[in-house]
N, C-alpha and C positions, 0 to 999 in steps of 0.2 A: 476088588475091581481094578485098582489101581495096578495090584502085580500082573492080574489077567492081561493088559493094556499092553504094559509094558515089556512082558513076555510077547504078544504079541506083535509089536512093532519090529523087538529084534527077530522076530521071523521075516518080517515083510524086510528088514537091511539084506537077512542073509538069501531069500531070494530073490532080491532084483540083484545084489553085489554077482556074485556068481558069474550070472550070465552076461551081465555087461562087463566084469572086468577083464572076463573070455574074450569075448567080444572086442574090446579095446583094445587087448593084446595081441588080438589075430590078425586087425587091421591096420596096427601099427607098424605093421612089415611094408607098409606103402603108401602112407600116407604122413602127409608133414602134421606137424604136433600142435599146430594151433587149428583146423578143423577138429584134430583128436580130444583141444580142451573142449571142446563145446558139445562134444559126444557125451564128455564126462561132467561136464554143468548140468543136462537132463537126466544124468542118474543122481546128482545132488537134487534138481527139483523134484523129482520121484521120494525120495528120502524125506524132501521138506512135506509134501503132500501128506503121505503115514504119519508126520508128525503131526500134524494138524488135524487129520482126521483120526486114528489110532488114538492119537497120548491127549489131543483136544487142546496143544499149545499154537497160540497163535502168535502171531510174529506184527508187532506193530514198527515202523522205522520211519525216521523222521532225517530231515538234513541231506536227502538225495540231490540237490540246489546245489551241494559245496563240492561235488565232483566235479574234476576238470573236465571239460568236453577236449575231444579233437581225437583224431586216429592215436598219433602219434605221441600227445601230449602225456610226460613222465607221472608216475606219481608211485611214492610209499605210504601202506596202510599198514597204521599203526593200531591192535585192537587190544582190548580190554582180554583173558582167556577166563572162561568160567565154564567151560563145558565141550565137548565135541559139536554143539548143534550150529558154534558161531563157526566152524570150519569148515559146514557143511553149508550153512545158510550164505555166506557173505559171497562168495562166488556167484549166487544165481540173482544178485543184487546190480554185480557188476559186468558193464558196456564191453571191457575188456579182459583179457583171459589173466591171470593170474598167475604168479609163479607163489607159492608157499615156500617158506624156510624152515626145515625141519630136521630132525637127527635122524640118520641113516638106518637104525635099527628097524623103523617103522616099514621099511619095504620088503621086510621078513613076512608082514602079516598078507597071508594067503589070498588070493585075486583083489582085494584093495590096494595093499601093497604092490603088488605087482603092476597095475594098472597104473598106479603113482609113478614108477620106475620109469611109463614108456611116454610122460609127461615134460614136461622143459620146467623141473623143479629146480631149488636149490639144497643140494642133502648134504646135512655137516655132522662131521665128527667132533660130537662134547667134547672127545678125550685131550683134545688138540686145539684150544681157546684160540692161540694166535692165527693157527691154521685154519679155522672154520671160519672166523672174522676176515683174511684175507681174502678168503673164498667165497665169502658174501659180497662181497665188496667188488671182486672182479666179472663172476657171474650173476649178480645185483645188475651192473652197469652196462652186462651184455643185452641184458631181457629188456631193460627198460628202452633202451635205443633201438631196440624190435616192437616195441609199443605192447607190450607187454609189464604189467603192475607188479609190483612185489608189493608182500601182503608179511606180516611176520607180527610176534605177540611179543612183544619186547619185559613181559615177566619171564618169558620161556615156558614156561609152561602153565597148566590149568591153579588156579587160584582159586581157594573158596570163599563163599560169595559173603559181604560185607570185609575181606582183606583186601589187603596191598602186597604183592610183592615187591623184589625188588628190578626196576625197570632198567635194563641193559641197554648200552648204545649202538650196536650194530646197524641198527634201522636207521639212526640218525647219522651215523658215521658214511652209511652206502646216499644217503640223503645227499650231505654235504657234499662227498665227492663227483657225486654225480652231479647236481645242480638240480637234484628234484625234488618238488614240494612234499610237504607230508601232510596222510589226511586221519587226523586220531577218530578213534569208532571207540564207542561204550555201547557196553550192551548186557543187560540182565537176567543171559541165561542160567545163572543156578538157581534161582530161584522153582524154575519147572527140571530142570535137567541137572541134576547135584553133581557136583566134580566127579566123584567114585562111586555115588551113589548110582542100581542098578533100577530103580524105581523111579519112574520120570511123573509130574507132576499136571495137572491141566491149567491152563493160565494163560499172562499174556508177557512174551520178551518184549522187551524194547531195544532198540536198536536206535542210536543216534551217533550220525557221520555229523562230524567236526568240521569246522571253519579250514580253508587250507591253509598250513603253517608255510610260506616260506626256507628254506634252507640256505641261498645263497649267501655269504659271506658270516655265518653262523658256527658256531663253535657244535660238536657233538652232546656234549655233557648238557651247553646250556639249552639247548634246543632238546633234548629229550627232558630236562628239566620243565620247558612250558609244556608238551606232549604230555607227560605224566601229569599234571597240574590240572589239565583240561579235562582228562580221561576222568581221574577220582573225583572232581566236583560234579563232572554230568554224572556218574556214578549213583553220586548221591542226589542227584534230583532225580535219577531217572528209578532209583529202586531205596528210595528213603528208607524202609523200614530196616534193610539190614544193613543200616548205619545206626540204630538208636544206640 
């Protein structure tokens, strides 16, 4: 049943993606990009719906209090990565549109990617550290000043569930320079949605948004040092068992 499911579900991604990445891209020829993120937040909530109804994971989230209010008002989310479902879920959580930090290769993949492309992301080349950290940094502080969040998984990539990678300063770095707060997110999706695994499980994630961290007059390293500190303790209250 479980593979039924989950065979299932990637049906229901591959036909809602389709048409709305079409879609996206058709009406990207005339329309500015922040109506167009909000186009693409209701094919994420579509996505989340199949999951819950489909796979049968429910999404529990706690700590929605510690987001800044205001139009304008900056902020960097710092998340925990354990799955594709926290990059589809955390969008439709938040008041404002989002910019992602990702490697450029990803806009290879067929009407997702494409539709990512006609987005106001930020896309870096791994191959070129100094050059993608600059690049975060400039267009970090352009999108934030548009009242727009930048959102980034400061392990780089998916993690499986009870590790730690290692946590990068780019988020903290675009933090500091810019003077905006950071808000660390844990959350316990491998549990139902395994890093590589193709078989998704029924259950419940949790999802806990963090206290806001300050940035101003903060060092990088030390401040993603309490970032990292907060993430892996909620971690482990929020999914104890794959910690024993």
């Amino acid at each position: 049943m479980l593979l039924i499911r989950s065979i299932l579900h990637m049906i229901w991604l591959l036909i809602t993606v389709i048409p709305w990445g079409l879609t996206l891209v058709v009406i990207s020829i005339g329309v500015r990009r922040t109506p167009l993120w909000w186009f693409a937040v209701n094919w994420f909530r579509l996505v989340i719906w199949g999951t819950r109804v489909i796979l049968g994971i429910q999404v529990r989230v706690s700590g929605m209090e510690n987001l800044p209010v205001g139009a304008t008002t900056p902020a960097i989310l710092l998340s925990k990565h354990q799955s594709t479902l926290e990059t589809l879920l955390l969008p439709t959580l938040m008041a404002h549109p989002l910019a992602f930090v990702f490697k450029r290769e990803l806009l290879r993949i067929p009407f997702f990617g494409w539709s990512m492309a006609r987005l106001d992301m930020i896309h870096i080349d791994r191959e070129s550290r100094a050059a993608a950290l600059k690049h975060v940094v400039a267009q970090g502080k352009r999108l934030l000043a548009q009242g727009t969040w930048v959102i980034m998984f400061p392990e780089g990539t998916r993690i499986p569930r009870g590790q730690k990678g290692t946590y990068q300063t780019a988020g903290t770095r675009l933090a500091v320079e810019a003077g905006a707060p950071v808000i660390p997110i844990a959350v316990s999706s491998g549990k139902c949605w395994p890093r590589k695994g193709f078989i998704k499980y029924p259950g419940v994630v949790q999802v806990s948004i963090g206290p806001v961290i300050p940035s101003v007059g903060r060092e990088p390293k030390e401040l993603m040092r309490e970032v990292e500190a907060w993430i892996e303790a909620e971690m482990r209250r929020i999914d104890p068992e794959a910690y024993l």
